[in-house]
VEXRO-917579 format. One line per field, with one value per residue (C-alpha): residue in three letters; x, y, z. Coordinates in steps of 0.2 Angstrom, whole numbers. Each point is the difference from the previous one (the first is absolute). Layout:
% residues N
type = c(ALA ...)
px = c(X ...)
py = c(Y ...)
pz = c(Z ...)
***
This chain:
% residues 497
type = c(UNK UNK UNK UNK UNK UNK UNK UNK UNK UNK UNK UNK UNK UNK UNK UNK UNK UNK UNK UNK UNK UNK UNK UNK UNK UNK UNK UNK UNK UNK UNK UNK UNK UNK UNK UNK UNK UNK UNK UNK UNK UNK UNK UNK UNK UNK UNK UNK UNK UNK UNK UNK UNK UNK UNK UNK UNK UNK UNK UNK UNK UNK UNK UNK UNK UNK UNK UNK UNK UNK UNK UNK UNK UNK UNK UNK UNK UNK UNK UNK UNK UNK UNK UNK UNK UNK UNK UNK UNK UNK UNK UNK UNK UNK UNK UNK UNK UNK UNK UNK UNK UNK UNK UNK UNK UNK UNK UNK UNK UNK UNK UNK UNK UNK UNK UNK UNK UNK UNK UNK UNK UNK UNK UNK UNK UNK UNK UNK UNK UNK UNK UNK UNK UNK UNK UNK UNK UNK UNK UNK UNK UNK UNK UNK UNK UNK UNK UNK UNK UNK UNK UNK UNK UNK UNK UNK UNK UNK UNK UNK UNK UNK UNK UNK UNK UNK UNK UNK UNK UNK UNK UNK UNK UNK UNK UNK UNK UNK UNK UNK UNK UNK UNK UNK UNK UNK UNK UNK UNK UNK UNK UNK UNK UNK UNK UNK UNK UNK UNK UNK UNK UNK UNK UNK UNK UNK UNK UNK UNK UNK UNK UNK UNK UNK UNK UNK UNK UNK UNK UNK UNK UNK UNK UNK UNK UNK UNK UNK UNK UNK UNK UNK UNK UNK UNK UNK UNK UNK UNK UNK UNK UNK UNK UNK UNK UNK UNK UNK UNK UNK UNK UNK UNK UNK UNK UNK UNK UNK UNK UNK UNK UNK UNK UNK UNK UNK UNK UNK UNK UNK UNK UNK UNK UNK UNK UNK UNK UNK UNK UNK UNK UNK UNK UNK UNK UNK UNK UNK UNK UNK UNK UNK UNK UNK UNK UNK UNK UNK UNK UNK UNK UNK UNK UNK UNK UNK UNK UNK UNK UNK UNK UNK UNK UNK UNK UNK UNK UNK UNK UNK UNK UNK UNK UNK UNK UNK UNK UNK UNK UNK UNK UNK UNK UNK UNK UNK UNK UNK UNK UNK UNK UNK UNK UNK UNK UNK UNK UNK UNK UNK UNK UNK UNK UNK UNK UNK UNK UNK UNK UNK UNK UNK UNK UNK UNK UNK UNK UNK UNK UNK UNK UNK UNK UNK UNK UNK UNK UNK UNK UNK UNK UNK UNK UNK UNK UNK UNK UNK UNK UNK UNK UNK UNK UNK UNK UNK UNK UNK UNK UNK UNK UNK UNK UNK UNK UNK UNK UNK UNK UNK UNK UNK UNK UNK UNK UNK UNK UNK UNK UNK UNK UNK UNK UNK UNK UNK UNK UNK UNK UNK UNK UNK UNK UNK UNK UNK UNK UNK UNK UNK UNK UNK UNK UNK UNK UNK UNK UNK UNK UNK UNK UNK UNK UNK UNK UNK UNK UNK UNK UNK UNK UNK UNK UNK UNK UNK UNK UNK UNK UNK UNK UNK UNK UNK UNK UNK UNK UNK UNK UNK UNK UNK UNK UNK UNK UNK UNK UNK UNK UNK UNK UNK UNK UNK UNK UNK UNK)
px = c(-4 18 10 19 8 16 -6 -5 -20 -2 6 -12 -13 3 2 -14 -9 13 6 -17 -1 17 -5 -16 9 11 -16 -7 17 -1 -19 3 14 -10 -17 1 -7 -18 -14 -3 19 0 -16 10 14 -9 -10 13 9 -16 1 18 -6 -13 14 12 -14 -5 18 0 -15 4 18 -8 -14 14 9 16 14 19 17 14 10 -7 0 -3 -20 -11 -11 -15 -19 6 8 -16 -15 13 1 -19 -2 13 -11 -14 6 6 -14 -10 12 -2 -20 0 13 -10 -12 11 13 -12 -9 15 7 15 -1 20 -5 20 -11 -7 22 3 -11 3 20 -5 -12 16 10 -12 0 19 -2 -12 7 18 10 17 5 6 -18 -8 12 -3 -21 -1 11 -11 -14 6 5 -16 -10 11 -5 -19 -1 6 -12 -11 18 -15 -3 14 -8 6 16 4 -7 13 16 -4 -2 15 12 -6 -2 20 3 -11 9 15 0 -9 17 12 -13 3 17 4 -10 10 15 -5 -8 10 -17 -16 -12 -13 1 21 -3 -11 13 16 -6 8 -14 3 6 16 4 -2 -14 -9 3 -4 -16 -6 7 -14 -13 2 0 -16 -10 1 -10 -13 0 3 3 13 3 -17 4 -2 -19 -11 7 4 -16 -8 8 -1 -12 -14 1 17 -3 -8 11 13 -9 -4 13 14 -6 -4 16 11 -9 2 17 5 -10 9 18 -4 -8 12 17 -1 -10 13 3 -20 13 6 -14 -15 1 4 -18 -9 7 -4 -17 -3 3 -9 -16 1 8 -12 -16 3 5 -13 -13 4 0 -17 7 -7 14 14 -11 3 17 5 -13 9 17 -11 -6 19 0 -11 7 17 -7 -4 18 5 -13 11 -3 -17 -12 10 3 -18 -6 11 -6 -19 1 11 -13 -14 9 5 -21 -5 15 -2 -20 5 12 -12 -16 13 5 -20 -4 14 -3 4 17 1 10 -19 -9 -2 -10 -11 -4 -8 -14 -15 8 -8 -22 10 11 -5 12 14 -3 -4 17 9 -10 6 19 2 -10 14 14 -7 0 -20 -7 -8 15 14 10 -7 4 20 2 -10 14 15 -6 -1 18 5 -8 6 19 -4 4 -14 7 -2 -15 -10 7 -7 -18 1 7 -12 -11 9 -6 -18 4 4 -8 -17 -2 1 -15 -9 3 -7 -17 -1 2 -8 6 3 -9 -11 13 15 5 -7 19 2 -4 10 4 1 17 4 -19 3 18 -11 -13 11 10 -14 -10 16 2 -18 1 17 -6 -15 8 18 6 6 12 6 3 8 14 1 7 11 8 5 6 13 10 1 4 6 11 4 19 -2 21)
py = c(169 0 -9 4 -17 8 6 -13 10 -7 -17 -1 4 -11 -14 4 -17 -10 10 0 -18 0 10 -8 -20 10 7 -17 -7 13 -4 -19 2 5 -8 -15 -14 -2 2 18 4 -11 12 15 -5 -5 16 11 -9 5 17 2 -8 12 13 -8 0 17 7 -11 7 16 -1 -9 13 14 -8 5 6 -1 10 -6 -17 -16 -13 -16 0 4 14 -3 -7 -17 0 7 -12 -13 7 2 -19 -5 11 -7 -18 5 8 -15 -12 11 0 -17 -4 10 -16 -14 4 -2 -14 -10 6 9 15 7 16 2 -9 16 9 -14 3 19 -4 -13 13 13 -11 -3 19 3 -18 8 18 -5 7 -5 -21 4 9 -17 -11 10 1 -19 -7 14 -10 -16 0 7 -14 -18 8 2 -18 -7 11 -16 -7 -15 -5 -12 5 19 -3 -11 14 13 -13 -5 20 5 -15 5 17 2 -11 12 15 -6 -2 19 7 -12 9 19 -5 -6 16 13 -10 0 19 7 8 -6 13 -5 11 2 -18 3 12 -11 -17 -7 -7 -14 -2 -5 -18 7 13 -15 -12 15 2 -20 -1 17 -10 -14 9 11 -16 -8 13 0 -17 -4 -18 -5 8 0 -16 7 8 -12 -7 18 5 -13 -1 20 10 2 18 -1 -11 13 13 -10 -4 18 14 -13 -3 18 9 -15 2 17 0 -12 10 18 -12 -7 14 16 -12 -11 3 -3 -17 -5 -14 -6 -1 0 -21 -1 10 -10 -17 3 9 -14 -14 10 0 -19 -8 13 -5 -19 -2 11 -13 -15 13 -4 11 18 8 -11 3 17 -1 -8 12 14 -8 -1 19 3 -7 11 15 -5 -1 19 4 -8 12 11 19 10 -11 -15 11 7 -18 -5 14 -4 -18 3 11 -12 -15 9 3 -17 -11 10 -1 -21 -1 11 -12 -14 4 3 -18 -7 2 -19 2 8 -15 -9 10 -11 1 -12 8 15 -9 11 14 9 -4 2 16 7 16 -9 -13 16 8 -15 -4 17 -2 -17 7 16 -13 -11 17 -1 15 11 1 10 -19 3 16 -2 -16 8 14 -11 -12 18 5 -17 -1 19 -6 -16 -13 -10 -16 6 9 -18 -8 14 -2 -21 0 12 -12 -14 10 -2 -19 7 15 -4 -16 11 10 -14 -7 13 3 -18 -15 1 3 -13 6 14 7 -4 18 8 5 9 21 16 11 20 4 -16 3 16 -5 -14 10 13 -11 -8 16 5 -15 3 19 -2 -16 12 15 -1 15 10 -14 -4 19 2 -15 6 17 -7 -11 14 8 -16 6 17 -5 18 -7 4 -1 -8 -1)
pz = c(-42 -3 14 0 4 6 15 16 -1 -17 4 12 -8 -14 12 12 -3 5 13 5 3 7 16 2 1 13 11 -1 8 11 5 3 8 17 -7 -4 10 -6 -15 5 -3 -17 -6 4 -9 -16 1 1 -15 -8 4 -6 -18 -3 5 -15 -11 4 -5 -14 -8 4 -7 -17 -2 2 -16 3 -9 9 -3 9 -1 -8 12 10 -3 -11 0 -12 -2 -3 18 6 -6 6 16 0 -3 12 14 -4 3 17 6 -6 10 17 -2 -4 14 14 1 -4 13 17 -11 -1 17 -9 13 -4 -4 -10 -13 -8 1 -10 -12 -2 -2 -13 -8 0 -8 -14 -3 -2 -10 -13 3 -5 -13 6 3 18 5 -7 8 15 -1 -4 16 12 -9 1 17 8 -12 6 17 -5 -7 14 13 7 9 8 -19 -8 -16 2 8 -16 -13 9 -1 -17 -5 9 -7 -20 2 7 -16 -11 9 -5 -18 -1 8 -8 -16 6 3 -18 -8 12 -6 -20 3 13 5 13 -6 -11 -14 1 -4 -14 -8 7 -7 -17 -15 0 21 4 8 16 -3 -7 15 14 -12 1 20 3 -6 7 19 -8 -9 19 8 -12 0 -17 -5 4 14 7 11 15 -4 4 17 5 -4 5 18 4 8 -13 -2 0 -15 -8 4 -8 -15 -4 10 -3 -20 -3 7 -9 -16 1 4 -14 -14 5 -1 -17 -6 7 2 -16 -13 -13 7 -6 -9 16 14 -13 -4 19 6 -14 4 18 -4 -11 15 13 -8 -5 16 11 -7 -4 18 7 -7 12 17 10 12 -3 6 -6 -18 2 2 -13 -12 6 -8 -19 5 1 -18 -5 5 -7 -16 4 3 -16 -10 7 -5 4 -3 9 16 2 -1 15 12 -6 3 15 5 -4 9 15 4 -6 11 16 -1 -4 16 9 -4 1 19 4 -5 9 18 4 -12 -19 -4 2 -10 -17 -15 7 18 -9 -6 6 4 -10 7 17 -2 -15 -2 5 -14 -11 3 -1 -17 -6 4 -9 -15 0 3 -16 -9 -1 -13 13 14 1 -1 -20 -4 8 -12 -14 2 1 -16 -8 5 -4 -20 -2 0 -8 13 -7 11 17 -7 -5 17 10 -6 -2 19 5 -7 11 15 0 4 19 1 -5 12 14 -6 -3 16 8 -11 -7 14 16 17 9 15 4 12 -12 -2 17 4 -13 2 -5 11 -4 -3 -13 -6 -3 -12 -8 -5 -7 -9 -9 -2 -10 -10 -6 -1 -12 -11 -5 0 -4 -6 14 6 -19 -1 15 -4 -18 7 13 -14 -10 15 4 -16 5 17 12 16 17 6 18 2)
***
């Protein structure tokens, strides 16, 4: 299929997935607008969200499996299969956080049915985020996300907990925002250009003053959304305070398009300037995994442990960026991949076993869980085993891929820290599997509160299905990401002006 990008039909068409998302956060405004004052209303809501994601992911995989080729102007956004297993990744996050939400909401008496319009917006943002060949388009998709997620961590407006995660994410991330367009505005200076590749072509070896100051500011605004140390401050209380499917969503949408977006920029924009940001991405790769890890080891609190892990996964995945090149990029989407199932099946099992409050589910009140609730303490064995990087789970094959990427360019460094911190992790992954098989309940009726209902059962399974399914067999994913890597430095784009 060839799409001429001149006209508005082909922009459309190469747009579809966001504009498909965009229309569905506006019918579900519309929808709560005149139904909104009960659980019936919130179901709706989060139903109809549904609908709209299976509609993106419908155009998206019909756009992908077209292959296009384009004529016309280059652009604003990309227009290749890099964009498109990102936005596959980002949908499946979303769709996980709206069935994991469906329950959690009428558990915990959030009955706001804007909720789920929220979460669509965020979702829309983290595709022109990842889609984003131009600084203004990922200046643009990160505030639409951003916004929507301060909102979302602050949803339970009764709990002092959630307000504190919003005011704490809204006061750094203006910071963070700051220094990425004080960043676009030095390269624009240096450049004279905001697109990607005019970047690429514009940018002196070695940088300018300036080029090289807009180059450190853009990763400063970039390291805090992934929550890099150290930026990563305001990760644990966030995640810790907000809604826990919203602290999954976070930790994979907000990770993944971010990532994304920081790989296409390095990779498109500056790839002569490997002198410049490649100490910086080690130094804070380097940091991330150390600091992430070390501190994750002192958390009895499951979900303040996971918080903290997912600031050592961002470690890992910088290393990833570092590689660099093929092999480095198609290890980012498989592990980003592999994470995003693993860490919304966590938050998912994590929400389930916090019906009197996550913030009380400890290593220590699993114990039984598992002669109790045995496939809930399966499921939950099986995403700390991926998280650990356990041979036999997707959580393997995405670090076997990035120690690969890693060794390929020599970084042998960031390549022994990876496996000795991976290492590390066992000490807080593996108590909370023995917990559950290995100590006692401490009463026969310990976990009788604790059930799945359909909907988040029905993401749980999936997502550890998957895990399995791609630690046995993982050559369709490493593939896929092997083709959309090559792809990202052949990139075709869409002019959106």
């Amino acid at each position: 299929m060839t799409l001429d990008l001149s006209t508005p039909l082909g922009v459309t068409i190469a747009l579809a997935p966001e504009i498909v998302l965009s229309l569905a956060s506006l019918i579900v405004l519309l929808v709560v607008s005149w139904r909104h004052r009960n659980a019936a209303d919130s179901r709706l809501a989060g139903w109809i969200s549904l609908a709209g994601l299976v509609a993106a992911a419908v155009a998206l995989l019909v756009l992908w499996r077209a292959a296009p080729t384009a004529t016309g102007p280059s652009g604003m956004v990309a227009l290749d299969t890099f964009r498109f297993a990102s936005l596959g990744i980002i949908i499946l996050a979303t769709i996980g956080t709206v069935l994991l939400s469906l329950s959690y909401l009428e558990r915990e008496g959030l009955l706001a049915p804007e909720y789920y319009a929220l979460v669509l917006l965020a979702a829309t943002g983290m595709m022109f985020l990842a889609s984003a060949n131009d600084l203004i388009v990922l200046f643009l998709g990160l505030e639409v996300m951003s916004v929507a997620v301060y909102v979302l961590a602050g949803f339970d407006r009764r709990n002092r907990f959630s307000s504190e995660a919003a005011l704490k994410y809204f006061l750094l991330g203006a910071f963070a925002s700051a220094f990425l367009l004080y960043g676009i505005a030095l390269l624009y200076g240096a450049t004279g250009e905001t697109n990607l590749t005019h970047i690429g072509g514009a940018i002196q070896n070695p940088p300018t003053v300036m080029a090289t100051l807009g180059i450190g500011l853009l990763l400063v605004g970039l390291a805090f959304k992934v929550a890099a140390f150290p930026f990563h401050m305001w990760a644990p209380d966030v995640y810790d305070g907000a809604p826990t499917p919203i602290s999954g969503f976070m930790a994979t949408g907000v990770k993944v398009a971010a990532f994304v977006a920081l790989a296409r920029v390095l990779v498109v924009a500056l790839p002569a300037s490997w002198q410049v940001w490649g100490p910086i991405i080690g130094f804070l790769a380097a940091a991330s995994m150390i600091v992430g890890n070390l501190v994750a080891l002192a958390q009895r609190s499951v979900k303040r442990m996971l918080a903290y892990s997912s600031i050592a996964h961002a470690g890992y995945l910088l290393v990833a960026i570092g590689a660099g090149a093929e092999l480095g990029s198609s290890a980012l989407l498989v592990y980003l991949l592999g994470y995003t199932l693993t860490t919304i099946a966590a938050f998912g099992l994590l929400g389930i076993l916090g019906r009197g409050g996550e913030r009380d589910v400890t290593v220590e009140s699993l114990a039984g869980l598992a002669g109790q609730r045995p496939g809930i303490a399966l499921a939950l064995a099986v995403c700390m085993f991926s998280l650990l990087g356990f041979p036999g789970t997707f959580g393997f094959i995405g670090k076997w891929a990035i120690l690969t990427a890693s060794v390929d360019v020599g970084q042998y460094v960031l390549s022994t820290l990876l496996v000795v911190t991976s290492l590390v992790s066992a000490g807080y992954y593996l108590p909370v599997v023995m917990s559950m098989y290995m100590k006692p309940a401490p009463t026969d009726t310990a976990h009788d509160n604790v059930w799945l209902n359909s909907p988040a059962a029905a993401i749980i399974a999936f997502s550890v299905a998957l895990i399995i399914v791609f630690g046995l067999w993982p050559i369709p994913a490493l593939d896929t990401a092997l083709e959309s890597a090559r792809a990202l430095a052949h990139t075709t784009l869409v002019s959106i002006r």
